[in-house]
N, CA, C and O of each residue as an XYZ file, in Angstrom:
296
protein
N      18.635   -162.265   -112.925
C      19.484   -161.170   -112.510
C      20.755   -161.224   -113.335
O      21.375   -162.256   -113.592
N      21.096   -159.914   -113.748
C      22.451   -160.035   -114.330
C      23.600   -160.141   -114.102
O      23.526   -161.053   -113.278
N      24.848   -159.880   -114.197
C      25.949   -160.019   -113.234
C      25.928   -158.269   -112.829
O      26.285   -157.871   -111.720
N      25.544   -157.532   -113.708
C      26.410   -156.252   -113.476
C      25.438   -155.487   -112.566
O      25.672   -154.352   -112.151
N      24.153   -156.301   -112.240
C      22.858   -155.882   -111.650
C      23.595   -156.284   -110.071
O      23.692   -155.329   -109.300
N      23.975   -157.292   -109.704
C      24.872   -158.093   -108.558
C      25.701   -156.803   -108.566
O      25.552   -155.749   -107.947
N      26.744   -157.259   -109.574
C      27.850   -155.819   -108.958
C      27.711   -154.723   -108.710
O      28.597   -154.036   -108.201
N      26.509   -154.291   -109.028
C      26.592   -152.682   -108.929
C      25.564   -152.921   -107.378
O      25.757   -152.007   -106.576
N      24.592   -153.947   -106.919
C      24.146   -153.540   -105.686
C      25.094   -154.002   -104.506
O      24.817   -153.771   -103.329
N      26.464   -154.807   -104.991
C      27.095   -154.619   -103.731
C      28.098   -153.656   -103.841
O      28.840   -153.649   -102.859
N      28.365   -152.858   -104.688
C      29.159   -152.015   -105.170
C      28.747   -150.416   -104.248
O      29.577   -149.672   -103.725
N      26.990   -150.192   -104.277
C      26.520   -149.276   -103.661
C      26.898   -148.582   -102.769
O      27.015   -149.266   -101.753
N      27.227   -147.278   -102.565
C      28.014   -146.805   -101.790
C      26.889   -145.219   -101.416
O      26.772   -144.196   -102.091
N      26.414   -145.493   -100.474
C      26.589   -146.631    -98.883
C      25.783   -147.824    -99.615
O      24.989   -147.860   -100.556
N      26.433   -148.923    -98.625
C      25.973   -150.304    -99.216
C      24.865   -150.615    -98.256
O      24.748   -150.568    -97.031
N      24.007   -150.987    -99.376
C      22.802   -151.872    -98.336
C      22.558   -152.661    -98.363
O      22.404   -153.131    -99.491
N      22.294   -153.542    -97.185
C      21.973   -154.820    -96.803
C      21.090   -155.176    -98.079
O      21.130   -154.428    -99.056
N      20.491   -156.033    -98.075
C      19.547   -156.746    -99.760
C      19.706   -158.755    -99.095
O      20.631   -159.294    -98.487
N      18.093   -159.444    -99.679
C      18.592   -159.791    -99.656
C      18.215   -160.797   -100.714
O      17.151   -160.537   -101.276
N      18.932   -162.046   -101.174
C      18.691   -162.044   -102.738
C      16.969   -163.315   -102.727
O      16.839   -164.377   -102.117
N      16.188   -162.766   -103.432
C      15.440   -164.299   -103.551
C      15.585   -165.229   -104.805
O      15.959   -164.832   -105.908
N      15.290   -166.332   -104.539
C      15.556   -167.226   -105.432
C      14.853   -168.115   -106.252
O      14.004   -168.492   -105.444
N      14.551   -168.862   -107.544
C      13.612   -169.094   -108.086
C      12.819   -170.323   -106.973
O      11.683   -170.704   -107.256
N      13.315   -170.701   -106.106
C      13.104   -172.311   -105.406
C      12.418   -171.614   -104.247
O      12.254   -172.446   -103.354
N      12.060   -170.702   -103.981
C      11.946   -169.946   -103.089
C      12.193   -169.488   -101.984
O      11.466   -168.986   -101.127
N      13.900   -169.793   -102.062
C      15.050   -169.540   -101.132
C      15.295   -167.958   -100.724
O      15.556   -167.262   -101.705
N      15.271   -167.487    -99.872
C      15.699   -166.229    -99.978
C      17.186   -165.775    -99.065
O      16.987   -165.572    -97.867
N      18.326   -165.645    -99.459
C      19.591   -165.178    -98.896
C      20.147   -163.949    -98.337
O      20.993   -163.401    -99.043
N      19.910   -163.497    -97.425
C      20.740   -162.364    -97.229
C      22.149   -162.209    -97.410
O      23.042   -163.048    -97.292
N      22.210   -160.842    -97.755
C      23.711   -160.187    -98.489
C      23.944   -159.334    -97.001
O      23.780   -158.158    -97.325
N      24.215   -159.374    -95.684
C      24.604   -158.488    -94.929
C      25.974   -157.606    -95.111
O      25.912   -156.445    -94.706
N      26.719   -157.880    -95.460
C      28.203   -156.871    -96.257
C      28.436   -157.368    -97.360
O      27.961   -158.465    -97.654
N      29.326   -156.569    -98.326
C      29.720   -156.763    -99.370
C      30.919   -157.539    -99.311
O      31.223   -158.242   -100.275
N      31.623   -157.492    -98.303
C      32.803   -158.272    -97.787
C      32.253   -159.475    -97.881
O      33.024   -160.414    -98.073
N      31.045   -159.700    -97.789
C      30.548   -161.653    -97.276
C      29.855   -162.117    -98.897
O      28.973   -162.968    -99.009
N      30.416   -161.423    -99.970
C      29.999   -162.294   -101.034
C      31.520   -161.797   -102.121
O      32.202   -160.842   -102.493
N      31.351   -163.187   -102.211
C      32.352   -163.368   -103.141
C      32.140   -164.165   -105.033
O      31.981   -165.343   -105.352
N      32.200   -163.348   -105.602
C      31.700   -163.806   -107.542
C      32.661   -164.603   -108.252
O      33.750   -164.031   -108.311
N      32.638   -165.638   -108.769
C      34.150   -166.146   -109.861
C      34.139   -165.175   -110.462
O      33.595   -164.088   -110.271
N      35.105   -165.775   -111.650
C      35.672   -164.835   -112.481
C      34.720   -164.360   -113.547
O      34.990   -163.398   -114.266
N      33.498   -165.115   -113.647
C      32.703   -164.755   -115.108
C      31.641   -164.067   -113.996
O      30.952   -163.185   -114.508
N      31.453   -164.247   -112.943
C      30.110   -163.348   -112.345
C      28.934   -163.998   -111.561
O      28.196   -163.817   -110.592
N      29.327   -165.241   -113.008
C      27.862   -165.855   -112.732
C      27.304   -166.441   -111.568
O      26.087   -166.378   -111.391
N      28.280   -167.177   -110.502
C      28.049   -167.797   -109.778
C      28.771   -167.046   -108.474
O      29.952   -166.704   -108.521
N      28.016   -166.853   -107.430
C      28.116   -166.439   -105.856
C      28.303   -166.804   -104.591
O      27.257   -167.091   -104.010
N      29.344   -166.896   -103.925
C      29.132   -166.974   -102.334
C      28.854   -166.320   -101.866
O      29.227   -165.151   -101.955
N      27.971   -166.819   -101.056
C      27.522   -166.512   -100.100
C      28.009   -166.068    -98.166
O      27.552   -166.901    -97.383
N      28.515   -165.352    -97.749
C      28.991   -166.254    -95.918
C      27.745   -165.430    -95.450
O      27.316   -164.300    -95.682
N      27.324   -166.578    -94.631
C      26.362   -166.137    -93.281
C      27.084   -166.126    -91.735
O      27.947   -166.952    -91.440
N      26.613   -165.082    -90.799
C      27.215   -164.976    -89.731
C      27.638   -166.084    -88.532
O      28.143   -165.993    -87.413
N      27.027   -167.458    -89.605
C      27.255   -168.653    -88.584
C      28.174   -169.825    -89.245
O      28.387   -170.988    -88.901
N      28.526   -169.213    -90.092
C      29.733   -169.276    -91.112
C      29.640   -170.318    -92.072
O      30.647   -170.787    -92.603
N      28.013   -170.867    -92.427
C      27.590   -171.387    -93.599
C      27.828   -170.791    -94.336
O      28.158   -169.637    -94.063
N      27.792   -171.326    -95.963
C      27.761   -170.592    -96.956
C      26.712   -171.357    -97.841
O      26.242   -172.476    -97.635
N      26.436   -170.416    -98.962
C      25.329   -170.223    -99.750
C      26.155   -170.299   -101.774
O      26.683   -169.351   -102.356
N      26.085   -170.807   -101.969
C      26.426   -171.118   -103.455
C      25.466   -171.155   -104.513
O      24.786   -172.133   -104.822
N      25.453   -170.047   -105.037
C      24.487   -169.150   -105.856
C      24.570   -168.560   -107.506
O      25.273   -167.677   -107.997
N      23.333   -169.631   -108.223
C      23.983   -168.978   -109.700
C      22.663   -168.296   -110.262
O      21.500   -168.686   -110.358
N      23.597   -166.613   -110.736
C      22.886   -165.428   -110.399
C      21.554   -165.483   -111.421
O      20.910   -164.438   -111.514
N      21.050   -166.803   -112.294
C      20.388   -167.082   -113.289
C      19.234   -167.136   -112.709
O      18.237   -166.695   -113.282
N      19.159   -167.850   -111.105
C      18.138   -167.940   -110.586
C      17.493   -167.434   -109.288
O      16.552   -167.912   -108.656
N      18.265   -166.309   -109.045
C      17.773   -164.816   -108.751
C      16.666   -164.215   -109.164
O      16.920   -163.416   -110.066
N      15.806   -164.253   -108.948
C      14.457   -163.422   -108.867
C      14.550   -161.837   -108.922
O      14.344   -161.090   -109.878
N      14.935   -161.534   -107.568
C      14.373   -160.342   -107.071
C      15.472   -159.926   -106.075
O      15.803   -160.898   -105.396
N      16.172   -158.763   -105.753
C      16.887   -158.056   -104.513
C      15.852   -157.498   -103.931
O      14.875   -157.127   -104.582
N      15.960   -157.356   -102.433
C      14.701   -156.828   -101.233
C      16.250   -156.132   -100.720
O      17.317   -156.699   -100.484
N      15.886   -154.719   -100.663
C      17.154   -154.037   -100.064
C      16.077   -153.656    -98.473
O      14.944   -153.212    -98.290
N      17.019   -154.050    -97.739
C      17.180   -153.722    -96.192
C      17.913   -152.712    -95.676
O      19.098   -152.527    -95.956
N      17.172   -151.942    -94.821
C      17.719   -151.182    -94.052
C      18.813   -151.402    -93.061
O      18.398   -152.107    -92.141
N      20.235   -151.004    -92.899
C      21.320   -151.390    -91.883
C      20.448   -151.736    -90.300
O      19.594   -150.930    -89.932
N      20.688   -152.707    -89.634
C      20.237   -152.744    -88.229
C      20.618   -151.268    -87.188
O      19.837   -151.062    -86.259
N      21.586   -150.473    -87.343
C      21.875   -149.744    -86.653
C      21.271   -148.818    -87.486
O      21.997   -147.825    -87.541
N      20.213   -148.680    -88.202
C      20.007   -147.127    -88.902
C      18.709   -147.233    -88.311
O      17.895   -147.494    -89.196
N      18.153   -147.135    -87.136
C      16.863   -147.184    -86.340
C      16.452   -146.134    -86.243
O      15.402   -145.937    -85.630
């Protein structure tokens, strides 16, 4: 995954949930754009989950985005 591939799907407006998989076969959800945070070159990602782990992520070994539907869009 690229960086500008990252920025532009949390950038999406309306933003959608996604969530990232990983070469190890980790898969992370992105629930807001507020809950990931990029350094300065891109490459590397936080993660926050709603139980206030975090996820430390370098975007090299990104696979695939699975975009999700918002829970309230039923």
């Amino acid at each position: 995954m690229t960086v500008e591939q990252f920025r532009n799907a949390l950038r999406a407006q309306p933003f959608r949930p996604f969530v990232m998989h990983l070469a190890d076969g980790r898969a992370i959800p992105v629930q807001h754009p507020e809950l990931a945070v990029s350094t300065s070159t891109g490459r590397t990602t936080i993660v926050v989950q709603p139980d206030d782990t975090l996820n430390i992520i370098d975007l090299l070994l990104v696979t695939d985005l699975e975009y999700r539907e918002p829970a309230d869009a039923a």
